[in-house]
N, C-alpha and C positions, 0 to 999 in steps of 0.2 A: 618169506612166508612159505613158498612149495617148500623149502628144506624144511621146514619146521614140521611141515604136513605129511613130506614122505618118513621120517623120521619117527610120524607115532606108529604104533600098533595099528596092524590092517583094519581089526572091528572096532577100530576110533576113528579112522579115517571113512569107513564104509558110512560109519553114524553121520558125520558133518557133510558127506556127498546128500546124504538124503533128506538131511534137514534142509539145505540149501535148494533140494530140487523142488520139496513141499512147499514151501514159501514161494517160489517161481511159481507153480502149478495154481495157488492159491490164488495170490495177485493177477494171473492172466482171467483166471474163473471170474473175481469181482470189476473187469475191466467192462466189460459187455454189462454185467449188472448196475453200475455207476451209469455208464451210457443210458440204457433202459428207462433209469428213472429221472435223466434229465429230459429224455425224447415223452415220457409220459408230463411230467411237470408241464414241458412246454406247449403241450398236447393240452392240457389244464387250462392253463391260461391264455391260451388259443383261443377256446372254447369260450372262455367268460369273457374275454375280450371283447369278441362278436354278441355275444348277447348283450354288453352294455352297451356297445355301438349301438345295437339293434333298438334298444328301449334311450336313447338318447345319452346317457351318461358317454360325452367323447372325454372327458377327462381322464375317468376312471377307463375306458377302455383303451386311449392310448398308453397309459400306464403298462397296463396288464399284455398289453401284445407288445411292447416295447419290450418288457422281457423277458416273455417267452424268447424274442427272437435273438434276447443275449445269449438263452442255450442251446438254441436251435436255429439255424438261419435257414428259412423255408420258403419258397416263392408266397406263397397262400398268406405268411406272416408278412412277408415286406407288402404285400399289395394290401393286405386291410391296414397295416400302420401308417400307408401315407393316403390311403382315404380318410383315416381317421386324423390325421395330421390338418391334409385339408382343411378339416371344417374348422379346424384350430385357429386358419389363417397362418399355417406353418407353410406356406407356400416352397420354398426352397426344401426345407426338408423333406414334406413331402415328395416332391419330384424325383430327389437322389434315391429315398426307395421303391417309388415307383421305379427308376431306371434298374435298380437292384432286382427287383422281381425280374423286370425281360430278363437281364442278363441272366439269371439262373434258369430260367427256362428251357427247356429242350426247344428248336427251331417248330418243331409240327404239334407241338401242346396246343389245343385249342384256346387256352389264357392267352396265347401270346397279345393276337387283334385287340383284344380288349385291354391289355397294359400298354400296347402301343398309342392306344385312343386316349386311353388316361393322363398317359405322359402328353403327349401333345397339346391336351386340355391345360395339362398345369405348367407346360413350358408357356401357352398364351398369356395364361393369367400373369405370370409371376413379373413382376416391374422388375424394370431395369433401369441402371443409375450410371451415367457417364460422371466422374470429374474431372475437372479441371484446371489450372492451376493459372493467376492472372499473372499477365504480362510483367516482368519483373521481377518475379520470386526470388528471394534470395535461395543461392544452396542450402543444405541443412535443412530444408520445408519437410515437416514429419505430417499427414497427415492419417485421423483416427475418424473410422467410422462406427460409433455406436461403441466406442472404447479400444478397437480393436484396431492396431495400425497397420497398413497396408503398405501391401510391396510399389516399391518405385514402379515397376513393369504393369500396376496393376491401376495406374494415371492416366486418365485419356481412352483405360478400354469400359463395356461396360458389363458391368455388374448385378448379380442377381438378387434381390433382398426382399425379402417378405413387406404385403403392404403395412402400414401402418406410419409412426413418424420415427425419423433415423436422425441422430442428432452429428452433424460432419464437425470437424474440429481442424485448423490449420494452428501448426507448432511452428515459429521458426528463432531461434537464435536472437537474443539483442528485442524481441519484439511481446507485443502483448499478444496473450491465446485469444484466437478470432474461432468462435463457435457459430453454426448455422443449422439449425434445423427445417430439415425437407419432411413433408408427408407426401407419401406413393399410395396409389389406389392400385388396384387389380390392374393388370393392364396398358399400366403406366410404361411410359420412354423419358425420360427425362437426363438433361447435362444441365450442370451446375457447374459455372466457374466460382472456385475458392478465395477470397481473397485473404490479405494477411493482417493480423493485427496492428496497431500504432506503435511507432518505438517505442520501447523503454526508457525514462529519465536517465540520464548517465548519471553514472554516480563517481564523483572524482577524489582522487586519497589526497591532493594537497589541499593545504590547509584554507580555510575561507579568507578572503582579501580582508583585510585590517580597515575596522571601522574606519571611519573618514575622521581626521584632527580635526579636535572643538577651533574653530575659528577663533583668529587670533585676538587676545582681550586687552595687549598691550594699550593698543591705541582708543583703548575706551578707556581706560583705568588713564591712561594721558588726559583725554579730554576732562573726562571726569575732575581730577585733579585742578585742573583750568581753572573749573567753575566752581570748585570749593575754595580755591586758592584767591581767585580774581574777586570770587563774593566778600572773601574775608577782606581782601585791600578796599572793595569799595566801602564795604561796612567800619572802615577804620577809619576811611575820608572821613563818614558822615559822622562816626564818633566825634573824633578829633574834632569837627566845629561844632557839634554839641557842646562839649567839656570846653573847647575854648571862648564858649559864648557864654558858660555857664560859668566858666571865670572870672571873664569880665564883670559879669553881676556879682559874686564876690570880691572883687575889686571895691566896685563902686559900692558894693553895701560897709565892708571896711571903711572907707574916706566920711560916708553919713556917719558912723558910729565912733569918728576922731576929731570931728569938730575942735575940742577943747580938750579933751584926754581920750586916749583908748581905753575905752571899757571893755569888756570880754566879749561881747556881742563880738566887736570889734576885731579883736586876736582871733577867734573862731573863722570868722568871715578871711580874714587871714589865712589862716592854716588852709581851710577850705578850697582858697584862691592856689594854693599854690600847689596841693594835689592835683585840683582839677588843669592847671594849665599843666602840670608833667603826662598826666594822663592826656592832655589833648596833644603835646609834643609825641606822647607813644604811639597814639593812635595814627596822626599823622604819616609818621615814621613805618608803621604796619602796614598801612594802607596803601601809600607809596609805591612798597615791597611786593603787595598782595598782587597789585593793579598790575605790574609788570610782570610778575611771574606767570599770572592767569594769562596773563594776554598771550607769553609768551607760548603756556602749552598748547591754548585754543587755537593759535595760527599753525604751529605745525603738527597737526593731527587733523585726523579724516574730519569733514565734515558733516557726514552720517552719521547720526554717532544717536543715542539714545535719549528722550525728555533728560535736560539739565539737572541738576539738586538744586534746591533752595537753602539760603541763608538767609540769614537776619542774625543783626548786633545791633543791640541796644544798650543803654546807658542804662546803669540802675545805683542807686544809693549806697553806699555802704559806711559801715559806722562811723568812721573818720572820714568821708567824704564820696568820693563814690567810682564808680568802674562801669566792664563793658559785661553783657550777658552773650551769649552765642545761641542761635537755636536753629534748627534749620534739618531738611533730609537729603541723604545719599543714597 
C-alpha cells in the first residue's frame, strides 16, 4: 500500500492525506457530542426518575433511573436506585448500589454518612440463609436455589436473599428431586438442613423371570380317568344282572309259550333270551375290566384331586331286544 501511495502523483497523494485527516478531525468533533447527549439523556431520566419516586410510582421510577445509570454511572443515580429498589423489597440489590454509591464517592463528599447509614440499614434488614446438607449425602448433591445452582464453597456459608419465599431444590444421582420451600422475613437468620429425595425404582435390562408352570394336570386327567373308567365297570356289573335277570324272564316266558308247540310268542322270547344273556356276558365282561382299571388309576394317583364325574348306564330296549345307554359328566 505505501508503494502504491508513493508511486501516485504528489496532488493525489496530498488529496488522500487530507481526506483521511477530515474524517479523523470529524469523528474526534462528534465524540464529546455523542457523550453530551447521553450525560443529557441520563440527566432526563434522572430527573423523572425522582419525580415518580417522589409522587409514589417506584415501578416506573426504578425503571427510569435503572437506565439512566446504564449511561451514566453517577453516585446520586446508584443512591436513588437502591432506595427505590428498597421499597421494591429488592433488598440485596438494593444494598450493592447502595455500596456502589459510597464507593464512587469522594472520602469528604458530605453524601458519604448518609450512604453509609443506608447501607447499614439495608445490610440489617436483608435475611440471611445458611444450608445445609444431611448426614449422608451422596457425592454428585447439586443444589439450586430459586433455579439458580450454587457453588459447592457456597454450603454451610450464609447467604443473602431478598425477603419473600425461596424455593431450595436437592438434585442427586439414582434419586428422586427433593424440593423445599423457605419464607424469609426482613431480618431473618435462618439454617436449613437439606435432605435428599427417595431412590429411584431401578430399572433392570434382563429379561422378567418366566411365568411359574401351570401345575401339573397329569395326575388329575389319571384320576379323572379312574372314575370314568371304574364308573363304567361298575355300570356294566349292574347291566349285566339286569340283562341276565331279564333273560331269565325270557327264558321262562319261552317254556310258557311251548307247552305243546312253539308258537311265535315263543321263537321271539327266544331270540330275546339270547341277546339279552350275550349282552349280560358283555356287560359283565365290561365291568369286570372297568372295575380294575378304575381301581387301578384311583390308587395310584394323588388323592387331592378335584369333585369326581358321574356315570350312569342303563339298560334300554332296542328293536331286537335291547342294550346299555351311557350318560353322565367330566
Amino acid at each position: 500500500m505505501g508503494l502504491a501511495v508513493r508511486a501516485m502523483p504528489a496532488v493525489v497523494r496530498g488529496a488522500i492525506v487530507a481526506s483521511v485527516l477530515a474524517f479523523t478531525l470529524a469523528a474526534a468533533a462528534q465524540q464529546p457530542a455523542a457523550q453530551g447527549d447521553a450525560a443529557q439523556r441520563a440527566q432526563t431520566l434522572f430527573n423523572n426518575g425522582r419525580a415518580a419516586l417522589d409522587r409514589g410510582d417506584i415501578a416506573g421510577a426504578c425503571s427510569m433511573l435503572s437506565e439512566s445509570l446504564a449511561l451514566v454511572k453517577r453516585p446520586s443515580t446508584l443512591y436513588n436506585l437502591a432506595q427505590c429498589e428498597a421499597k421494591q423489597g429488592k433488598l440485596r440489590s438494593a444494598a450493592e448500589h447502595m455500596k456502589g454509591a459510597l464507593d464512587t464517592l469522594e472520602p469528604g463528599d458530605p453524601r458519604v454518612p448518609l450512604a453509609r447509614a443506608q447501607l447499614a440499614e439495608l445490610d440489617q434488614q436483608l435475611p440471611r440463609l445458611a444450608l445445609q446438607l444431611a448426614p449422608g449425602t451422596p457425592a454428585g448433591c447439586v443444589v439450586l436455589v430459586d433455579d439458580v445452582q450454587l457453588e459447592a464453597a457456597s454450603i454451610g456459608t450464609q447467604m443473602t436473599l431478598d425477603p419473600g419465599e425461596h424455593r431450595l431444590v436437592v438434585r442427586v444421582p439414582g434419586r428422586e428431586e427433593a424440593a423445599t420451600v423457605v419464607k424469609l422475613a426482613p431480618g431473618d437468620r435462618r439454617s436449613v438442613t437439606l435432605a435428599t429425595g427417595a431412590p429411584l425404582p431401578t430399572t433392570s435390562s434382563s429379561p422378567p423371570p418366566a411365568a411359574a408352570a401351570p401345575p401339573e394336570r397329569a395326575s388329575n386327567t389319571k384320576r379323572t380317568l379312574g372314575w370314568v373308567i371304574g364308573g363304567v365297570g361298575a355300570a356294566g356289573l349292574v347291566a349285566g344282572g339286569v340283562t341276565g335277570m331279564m333273560a331269565l324272564g325270557k327264558k321262562n316266558e319261552m317254556e310258557d309259550n311251548c307247552a305243546g308247540a312253539c308258537n311265535d310268542a315263543a321263537r321271539d322270547a327266544a331270540d330275546s333270551g339270547r341277546t339279552l344273556a350275550l349282552l349280560s356276558t358283555v356287560s359283565f365282561a365290561v365291568g369286570l375290566a372297568g372295575v380294575g382299571v378304575g381301581s387301578y388309576l384311583l390308587l395310584t394317583s394323588p388323592s387331592k384331586e378335584p369333585a369326581s364325574p358321574s356315570v350312569a348306564i342303563a339298560p334300554t330296549t332296542l328293536p331286537r331286544g335291547a342294550g346299555l345307554s351311557i350318560q353322565g359328566s367330566f
